[in-house]
Every structure is written in C-alpha cells, then in structure tokens.
N, C-alpha and C positions, 0 to 999 in steps of 0.2 A: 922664156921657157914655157910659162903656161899658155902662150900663145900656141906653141907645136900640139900641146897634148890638146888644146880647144880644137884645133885644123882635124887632126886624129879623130875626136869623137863626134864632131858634127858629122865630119864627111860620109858617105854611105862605105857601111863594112861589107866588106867580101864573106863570103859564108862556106865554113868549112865543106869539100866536096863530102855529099853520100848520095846514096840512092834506099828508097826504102823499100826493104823485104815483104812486109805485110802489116794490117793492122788490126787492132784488135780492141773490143772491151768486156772489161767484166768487172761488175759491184761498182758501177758508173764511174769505172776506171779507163779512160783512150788510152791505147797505146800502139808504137809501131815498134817492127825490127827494121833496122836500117844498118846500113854497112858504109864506116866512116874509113877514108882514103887516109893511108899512112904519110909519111911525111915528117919536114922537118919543125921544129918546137920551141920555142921560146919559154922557158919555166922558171919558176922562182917557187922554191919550198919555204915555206915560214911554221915556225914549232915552237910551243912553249906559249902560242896567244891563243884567245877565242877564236871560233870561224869566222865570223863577221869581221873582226879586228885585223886575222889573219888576213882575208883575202882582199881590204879596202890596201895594205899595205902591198900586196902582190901587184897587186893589179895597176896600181901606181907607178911601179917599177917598168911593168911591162908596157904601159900606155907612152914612159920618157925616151923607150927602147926603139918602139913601131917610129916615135915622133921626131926620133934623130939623134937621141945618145946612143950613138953605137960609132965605132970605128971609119964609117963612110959619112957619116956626117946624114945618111937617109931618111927622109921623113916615105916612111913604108904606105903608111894607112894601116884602116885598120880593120882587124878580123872579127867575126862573130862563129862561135861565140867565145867567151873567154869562161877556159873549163875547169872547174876546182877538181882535183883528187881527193875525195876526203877518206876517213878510215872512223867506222861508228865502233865504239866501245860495245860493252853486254848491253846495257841496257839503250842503246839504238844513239844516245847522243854520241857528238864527234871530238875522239880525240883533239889536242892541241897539238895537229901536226895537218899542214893541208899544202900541198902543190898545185899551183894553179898554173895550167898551158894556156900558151897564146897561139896560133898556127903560123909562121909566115907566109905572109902574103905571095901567091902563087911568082909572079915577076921575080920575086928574093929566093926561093925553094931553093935554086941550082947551092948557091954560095949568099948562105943569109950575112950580112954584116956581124962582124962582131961586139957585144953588147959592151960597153964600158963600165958596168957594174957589175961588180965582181961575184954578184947574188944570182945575176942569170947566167942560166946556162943553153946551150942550143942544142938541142937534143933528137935525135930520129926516132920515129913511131913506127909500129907496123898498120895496119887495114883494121880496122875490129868492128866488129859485130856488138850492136848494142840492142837494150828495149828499152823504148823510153817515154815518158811521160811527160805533159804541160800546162804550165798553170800559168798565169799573170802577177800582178803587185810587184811591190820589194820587194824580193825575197829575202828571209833572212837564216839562219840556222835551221830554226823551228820547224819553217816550210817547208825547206830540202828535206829535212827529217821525217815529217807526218809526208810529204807522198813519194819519199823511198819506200816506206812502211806500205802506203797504198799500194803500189805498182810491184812492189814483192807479194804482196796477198794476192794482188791482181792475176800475177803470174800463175801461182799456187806451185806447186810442186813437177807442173807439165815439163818444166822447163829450168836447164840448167843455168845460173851465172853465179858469179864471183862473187861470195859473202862478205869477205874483209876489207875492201870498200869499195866506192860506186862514184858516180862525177855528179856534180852541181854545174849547172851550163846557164849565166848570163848573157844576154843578145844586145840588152839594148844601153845606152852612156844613161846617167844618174840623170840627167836633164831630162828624159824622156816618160813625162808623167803616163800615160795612157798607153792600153793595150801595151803592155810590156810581155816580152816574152821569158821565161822562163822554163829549163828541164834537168829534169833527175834520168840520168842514164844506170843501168845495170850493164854490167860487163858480161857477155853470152862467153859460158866456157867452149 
C-alpha cells in the first residue's frame, strides 16, 4: 500500500488547468486573477478536527484514491494542487469543518473510477474565477489565515469575493523541503 501512495507523490503532478486574468500588488501583497477549469473532483469533508489534523487525514484518503483504491484498481497520479475549503469563524480562525479537493487527472475526467471509501465522494465543479496569493514553508493554519488576511486587505474594498470561506492550495508531497509552494485563493463573486 504505501508503496502506490510513495509512486503518487514522487511522480510529477499534473496541475490544475487556469489561465491568469492579471496581476497585482499592494502593501507588498502579489497577487493574480486567474480563471480555474471546472471539472470533476475527488473530496473528502472532515468536521469536528483542527485544520491541520483535518487535512493530514483528507489528504491521506485522497493520496489511497489517485494510487489505486478505487473500483478499477488505477493508480491515477497525481494532481496539484490539493485544495482545502475552509470556513473562518468572526474572529478569522477556521472552523472545525474543512473539504479538501483533489482534481482528477485529465485521462480519468470522462468516467473517474470509483473511490472505495465510503468518505470520498466524486464531485463536478463549475470554472471559477479566483485572487490569489503565494507564499513557501509548511504551511500550517496560522499561515493560510495571516495571508487570507493580507490578500483581503490587499484587495480592499475594489473588489468583490465570497467572505464565508476561501481555499488553502498545497503543490508540493511533505518530502519536499525547499521552495515549496503554497496559496490562499479568494472566491471572485
């Protein structure tokens, strides 16, 4: 078994399609608009843990999923990046409740296998317009949270998106000390 999810995470990920609208900074804030391709989903909601708790268990599920538990026996590969939903309470930290998407891998789109665990689900997306922001490290809670904060101030008021929650976007497997990439998406209403 951990043999498939090692193949999964070494291998080079496919990167979710977009194209990006423009870019921007302010208060030494980068950011771009970009328009991410709808498409189908692999998810798994976890509720009632921390972030970090939440999405090491997410993302476990989904890593057994791409690597060949599912219905055809596929070892998919694997996607970047893998996207948390999260939902920040008043005072900016994150509920105990986070969805995290995986994409299937363009080749799977048509008819993605189905998952063996009763936790994921396969889900359709529409195209969505995001602004987003990038940073390196582990991320952890903390970070998604201090530059949602930046990249909503960054925005200011010019611009509309969705307040009641936003994505956390890992790129790179835990193995991967340096230059890691990391992004906090806002949802353009």
């Amino acid at each position: 078994m951990f043999g498939m999810i090692k193949n999964s995470l070494f291998g080079t990920a496919e990167g979710w399609p977009c194209r990006v609208l423009s870019k921007g900074e302010k208060e030494e804030v980068g950011y771009e608009e970009r328009v991410y391709e709808g498409g189908k989903f692999a998810t798994v909601e976890v509720t009632g843990k921390p972030y970090d708790e939440a999405v090491k268990e997410a993302v476990l599920k989904l890593l057994k999923y791409v690597g060949g538990s599912n219905d055809q026996g596929a070892g998919m590969g694997m996607m970047a990046p893998v996207c948390s939903t999260v939902f920040p309470a008043e005072d900016g930290s994150l509920q105990h409740k986070v969805k995290v998407l995986l994409r299937i891998p363009s080749q799977f789109q048509a008819s993605p296998p189905s998952p063996t665990d009763e936790s994921i689900q396969i889900e359709g997306r529409e195209e969505m317009t995001v602004y987003s922001t990038q940073f390196g490290g582990y991320a952890k809670e903390v970070d998604y949270v201090n530059y949602a904060a930046k990249l909503s101030s960054a925005l200011g008021n010019e611009e509309t998106y969705h307040k009641d929650f936003y994505f956390c976007n890992g790129y790179d497997p835990p193995m991967k000390p340096y230059r890691r990439r990391n992004e906090v998406w806002l949802l353009k209403k």
